[in-house]
C-alpha positions as CSV (number, residue, x, y, z in Angstrom):
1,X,186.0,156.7,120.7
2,X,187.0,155.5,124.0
3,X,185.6,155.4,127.5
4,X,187.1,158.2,128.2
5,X,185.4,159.9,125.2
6,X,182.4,158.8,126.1
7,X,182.5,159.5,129.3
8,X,183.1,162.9,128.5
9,X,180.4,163.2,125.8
10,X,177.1,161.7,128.2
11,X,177.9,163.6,130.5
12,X,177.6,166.8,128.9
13,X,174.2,166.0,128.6
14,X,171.5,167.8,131.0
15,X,170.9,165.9,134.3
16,X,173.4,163.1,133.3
17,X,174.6,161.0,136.0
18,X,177.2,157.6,135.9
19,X,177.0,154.5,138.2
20,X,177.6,151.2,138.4
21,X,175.2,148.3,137.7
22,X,175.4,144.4,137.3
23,X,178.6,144.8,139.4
24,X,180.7,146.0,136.4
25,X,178.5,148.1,134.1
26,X,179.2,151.3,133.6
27,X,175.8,153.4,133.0
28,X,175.3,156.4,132.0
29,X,171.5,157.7,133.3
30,X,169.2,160.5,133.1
31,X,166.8,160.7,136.0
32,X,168.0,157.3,137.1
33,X,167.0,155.8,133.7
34,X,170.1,154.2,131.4
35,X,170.6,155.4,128.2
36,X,174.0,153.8,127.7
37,X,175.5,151.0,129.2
38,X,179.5,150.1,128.6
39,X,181.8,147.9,130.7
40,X,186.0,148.4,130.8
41,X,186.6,145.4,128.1
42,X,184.2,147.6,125.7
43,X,181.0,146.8,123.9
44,X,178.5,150.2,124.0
45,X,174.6,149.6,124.3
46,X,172.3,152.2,123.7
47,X,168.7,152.9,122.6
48,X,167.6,153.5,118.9
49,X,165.0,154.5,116.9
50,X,162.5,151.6,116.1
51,X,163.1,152.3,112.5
52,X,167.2,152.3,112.9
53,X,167.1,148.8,115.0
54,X,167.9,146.7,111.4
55,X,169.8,148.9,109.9
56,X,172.7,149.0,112.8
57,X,172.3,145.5,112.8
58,X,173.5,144.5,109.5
59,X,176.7,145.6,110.1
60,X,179.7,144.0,111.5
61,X,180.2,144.3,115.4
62,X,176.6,145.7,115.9
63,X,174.2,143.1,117.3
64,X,170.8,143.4,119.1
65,X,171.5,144.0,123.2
66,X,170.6,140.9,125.2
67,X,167.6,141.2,127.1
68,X,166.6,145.1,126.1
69,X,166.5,143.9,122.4
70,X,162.5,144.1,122.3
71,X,163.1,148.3,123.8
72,X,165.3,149.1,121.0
73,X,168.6,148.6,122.1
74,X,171.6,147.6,119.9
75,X,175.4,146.9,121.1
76,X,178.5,148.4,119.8
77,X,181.1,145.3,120.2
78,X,184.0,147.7,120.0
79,X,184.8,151.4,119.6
80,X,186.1,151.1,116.2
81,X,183.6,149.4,114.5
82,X,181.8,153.3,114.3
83,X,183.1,156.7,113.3
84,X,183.0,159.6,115.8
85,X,180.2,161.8,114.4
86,X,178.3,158.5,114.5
87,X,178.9,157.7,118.0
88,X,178.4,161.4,119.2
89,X,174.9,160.7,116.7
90,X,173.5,157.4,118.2
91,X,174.8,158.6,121.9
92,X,172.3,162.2,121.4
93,X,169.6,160.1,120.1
94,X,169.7,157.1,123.1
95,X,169.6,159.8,125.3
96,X,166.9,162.3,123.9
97,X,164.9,159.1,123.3
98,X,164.7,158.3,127.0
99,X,164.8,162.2,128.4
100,X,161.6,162.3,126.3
101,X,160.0,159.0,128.3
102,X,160.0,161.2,131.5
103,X,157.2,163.2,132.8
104,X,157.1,166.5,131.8
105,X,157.7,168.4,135.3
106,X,161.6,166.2,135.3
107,X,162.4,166.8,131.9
108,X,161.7,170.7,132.9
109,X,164.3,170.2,136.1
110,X,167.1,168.9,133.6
């Protein structure tokens, strides 16, 4: 995985937009809500299951996300530190967990 890559994989995802926030965060949103957040030196958050939170964890490079912690949200420190069915894995779920947050009549629009 790269930027690139995952660049390409969020936004093949329904109603997927990219932006910049924080002045060099590079999200990845679906109806204006983040689902992953990345920056150009690397480091991936996204949103997990509650249950998958301390599993991710307890392996190297994968640390609770400052601030968005308490939501869910784990950080990736660096590409390799997962393979590529996992990324293309967590990268679904973060953004199937927030599509499904929206009400009904926008998830239909996607």
């Amino acid at each position: 995985m790269n930027l690139d890559k995952l660049r390409t994989l969020c936004l093949s995802f329904p109603g997927t937009t990219e932006g910049i926030k924080w002045e060099d965060h590079i999200c990845f949103m679906v109806a204006e809500k983040l689902f992953v957040i990345t920056g150009e030196g690397g480091g991936v958050s996204f949103k997990v299951n509650a249950d998958e939170v301390a599993e991710l964890i307890e392996r190297d490079g994968i640390v609770p996300t400052p601030y968005m912690a308490r939501n869910n949200w784990v950080t990736v420190q660096a590409y390799s530190k997962m393979k590529p069915k996992e990324w293309e894995h967590y990268i679904r779920r973060s953004y199937d967990l927030i599509r499904s947050k929206l009400p009904k009549k926008v998830q239909a629009g996607l």
